[in-house]
N, C-alpha and C positions, 0 to 999 in steps of 0.2 A: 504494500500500500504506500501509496507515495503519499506522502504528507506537508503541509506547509505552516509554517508559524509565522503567524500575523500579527505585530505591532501596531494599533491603533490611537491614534491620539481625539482627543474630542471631533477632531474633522474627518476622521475615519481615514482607510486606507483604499484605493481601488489595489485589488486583487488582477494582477494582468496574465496570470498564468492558468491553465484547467488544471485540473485535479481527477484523475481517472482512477477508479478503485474498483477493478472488475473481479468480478464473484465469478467460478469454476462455472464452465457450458452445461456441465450437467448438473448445475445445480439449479438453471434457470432455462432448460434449455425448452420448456413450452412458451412459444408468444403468445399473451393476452390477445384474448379475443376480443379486449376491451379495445383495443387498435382499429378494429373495420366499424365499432361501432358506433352511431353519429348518435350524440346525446341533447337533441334539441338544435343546439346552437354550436356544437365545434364537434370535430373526427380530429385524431390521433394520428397524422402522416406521418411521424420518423419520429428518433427519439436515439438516443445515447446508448450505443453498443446494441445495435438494432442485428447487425450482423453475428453479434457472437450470440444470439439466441439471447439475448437480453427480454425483460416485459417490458411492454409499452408502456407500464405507471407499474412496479414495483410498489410491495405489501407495504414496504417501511415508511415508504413518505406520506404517504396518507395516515397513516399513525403517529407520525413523529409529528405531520401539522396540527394533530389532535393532542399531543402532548406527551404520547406513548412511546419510548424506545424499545421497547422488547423485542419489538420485530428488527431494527435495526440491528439493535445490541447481539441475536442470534447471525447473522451472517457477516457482522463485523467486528473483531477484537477492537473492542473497548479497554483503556486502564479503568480499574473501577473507583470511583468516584468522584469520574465527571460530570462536567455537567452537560449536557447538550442541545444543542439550539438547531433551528434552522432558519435559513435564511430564503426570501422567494421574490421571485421578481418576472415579469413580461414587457416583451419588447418585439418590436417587427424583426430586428435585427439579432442574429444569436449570440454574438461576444458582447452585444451592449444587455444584452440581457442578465450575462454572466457577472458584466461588471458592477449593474444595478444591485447585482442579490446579494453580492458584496458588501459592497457603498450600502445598502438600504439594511443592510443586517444590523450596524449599531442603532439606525433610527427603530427600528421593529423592538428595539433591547428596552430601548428608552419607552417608546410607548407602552409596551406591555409591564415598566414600572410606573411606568405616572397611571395606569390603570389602579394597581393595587395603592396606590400611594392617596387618591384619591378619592377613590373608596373608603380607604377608612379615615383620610380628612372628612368626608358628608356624616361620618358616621359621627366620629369624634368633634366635629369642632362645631358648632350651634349658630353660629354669626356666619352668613350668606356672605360679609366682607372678607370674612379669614378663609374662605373658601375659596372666594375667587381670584386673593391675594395666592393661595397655594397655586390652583388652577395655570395661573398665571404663570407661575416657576417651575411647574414640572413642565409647561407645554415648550418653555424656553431651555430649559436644560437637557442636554443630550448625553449620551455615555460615551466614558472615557474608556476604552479598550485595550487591553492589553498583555502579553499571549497568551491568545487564541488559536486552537490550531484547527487547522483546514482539514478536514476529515478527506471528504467526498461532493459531490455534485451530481445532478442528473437532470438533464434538458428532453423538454418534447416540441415539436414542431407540430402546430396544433389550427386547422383552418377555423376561423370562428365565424358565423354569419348573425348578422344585426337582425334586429328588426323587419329591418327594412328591406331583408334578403340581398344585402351586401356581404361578399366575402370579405374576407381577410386573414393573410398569415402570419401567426405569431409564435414567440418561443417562450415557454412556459418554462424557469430555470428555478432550481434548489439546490441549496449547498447547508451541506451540516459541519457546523464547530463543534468543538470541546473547549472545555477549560479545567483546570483545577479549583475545587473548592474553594479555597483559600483565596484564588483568584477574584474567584464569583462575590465572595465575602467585599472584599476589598471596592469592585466595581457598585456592589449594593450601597457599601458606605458610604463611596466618590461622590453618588448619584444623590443620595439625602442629603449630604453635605452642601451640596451645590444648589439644593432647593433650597434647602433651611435658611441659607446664605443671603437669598431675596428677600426673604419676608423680611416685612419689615416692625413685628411684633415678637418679640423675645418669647412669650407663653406658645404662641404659633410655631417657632422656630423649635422649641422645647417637643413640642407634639408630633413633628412631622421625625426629629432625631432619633424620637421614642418607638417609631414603629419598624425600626433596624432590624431586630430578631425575628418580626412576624411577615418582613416582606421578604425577607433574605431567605425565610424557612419554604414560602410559597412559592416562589419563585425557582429553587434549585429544585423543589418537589414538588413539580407542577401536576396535578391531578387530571390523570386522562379523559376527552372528552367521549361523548356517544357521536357516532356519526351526525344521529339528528342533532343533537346540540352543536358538533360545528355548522352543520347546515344553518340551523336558527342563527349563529350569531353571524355567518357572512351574510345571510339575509337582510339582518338588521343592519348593518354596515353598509351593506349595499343598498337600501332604504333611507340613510341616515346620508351618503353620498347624493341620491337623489335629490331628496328635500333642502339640500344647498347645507345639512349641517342643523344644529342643536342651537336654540338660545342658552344663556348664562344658566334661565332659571330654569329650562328644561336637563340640562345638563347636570347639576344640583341635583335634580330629583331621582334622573338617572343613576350620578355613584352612590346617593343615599338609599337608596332600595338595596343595595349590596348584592343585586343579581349580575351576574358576569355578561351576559347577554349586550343588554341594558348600559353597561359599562363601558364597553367594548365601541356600542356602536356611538357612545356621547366621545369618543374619544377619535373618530375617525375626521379626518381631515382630506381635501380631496387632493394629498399626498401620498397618500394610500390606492388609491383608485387602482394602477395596473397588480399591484399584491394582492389588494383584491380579488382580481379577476384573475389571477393565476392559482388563487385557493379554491376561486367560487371554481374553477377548470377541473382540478383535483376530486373536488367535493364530488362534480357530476360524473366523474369514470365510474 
């Protein structure tokens, strides 16, 4: 397995090399059937190691976007207790694809803690101002990275039709990191730190410090979703993209219900848009 270690600073790194980690012929050697089949709106043209008897969407990735590495973890030695991410991204183009899921890997890191972090600010903090003063600081703080290693990747070349019965071709791209523990710790603290840092009420500052052990604990232990529940929350996401986006006090009401759904989709920004739609792509195989 070829491997890469990635040095990240707050502006992230682009990744300009692949990463190919192929699994034995006979151990893959039936093609998804899921490949000829058109699921509404896009078919499966090519994909990454298509020759060596590879599947067109592999068990792992669609579990690992749900939060599950087990499948992963069986066809790939893992050191044990890392941590692992994935990264995703679409593009018309394949290498800008590659580079996206890169580059958008630390933003995906950050968003999915300013999820938890604000969460339990609606929960914790009573004044709609200290909220929106946090709101404010996780939406502007990003994550500091730093080694990370580059596992794997897998690309599909995927036609999508609109609406409007327009085609279009794109590349649906995912890359898995690790990190150490220890790592993961230190990036959780970088990232409070850097929120805390905004506010501009000491008691606020106090609060968001305080939730160090419980986002650091969720976050390295992320709990697997159900299929339907990823479907609901790219749903919502993609409903929340629609409607141009949440107001202040919709948003509020969102992380205060403490539903992940709910959360997720007050948290989307139409920066998100093509990860989106390379999850919502996933979701339909």
């Amino acid at each position: 397995m070829k491997k890469f270690f990635v040095m990240m600073s707050a502006a992230l790194l682009v990744c300009a090399a692949g990463c190919g980690t192929t699994r034995s012929v006979a151990a893959s050697a039936a093609v998804s059937a899921k490949a000829a089949r058109t699921a509404d709106s896009f078919v499966v043209l090519d994909w990454k190691n298509r020759s060596l008897g590879e599947e067109a969407a592999p068990a792992w990735i669609l579990a690992a976007a749900r939060g599950d590495w087990r499948v992963f973890k069986a066809d790939w030695p893992v050191t044990p207790g890392k941590i692992l991410k994935l990264g995703v991204a679409q593009n018309a183009r394949q290498n800008v694809a590659m580079t996206i899921a890169d580059v958008q890997y630390a933003a995906q890191l950050a968003n999915q803690l300013k999820q938890h972090v604000l969460t339990r600010a609606g929960i914790s903090l009573g004044n709609d101002g200290e909220f929106d003063a946090v709101n404010d600081a996780a939406t502007k703080t990003m994550v500091a990275l730093a080694g990370q290693e580059r596992l794997t990747d897998f690309w599909q070349k995927v036609e999508t039709t609109g609406d409007n019965g327009r085609k279009m071709v794109v590349y649906n791209y995912y890359v898995v990191y690790a990190c150490d523990e220890s790592i993961w710790d230190q990036l959780v603290a970088k990232y409070l730190l850097d929120v805390s840092g905004q506010l501009p009420e000491k008691k606020t500052q106090q609060t968001i410090a305080a939730m160090f052990k419980e986002i650091d604990a969720a976050t390295k232990n992320e709990r697997p979703q159900s299929e339907a529940q990823f479907k609901q929350e790219i749903t919502a996401r993609q409903n929340a993209l629609e409607s141009g986006g949440m107001s202040a006090a919709a948003q509020r009401e969102a992380y205060r219900s403490g539903d992940p759904v709910k959360a997720a989709a007050a948290s989307t920004t139409n920066a998100d848009k093509d990860y989106i739609a390379a999850l919502s792509a996933l979701a339909n195989q």
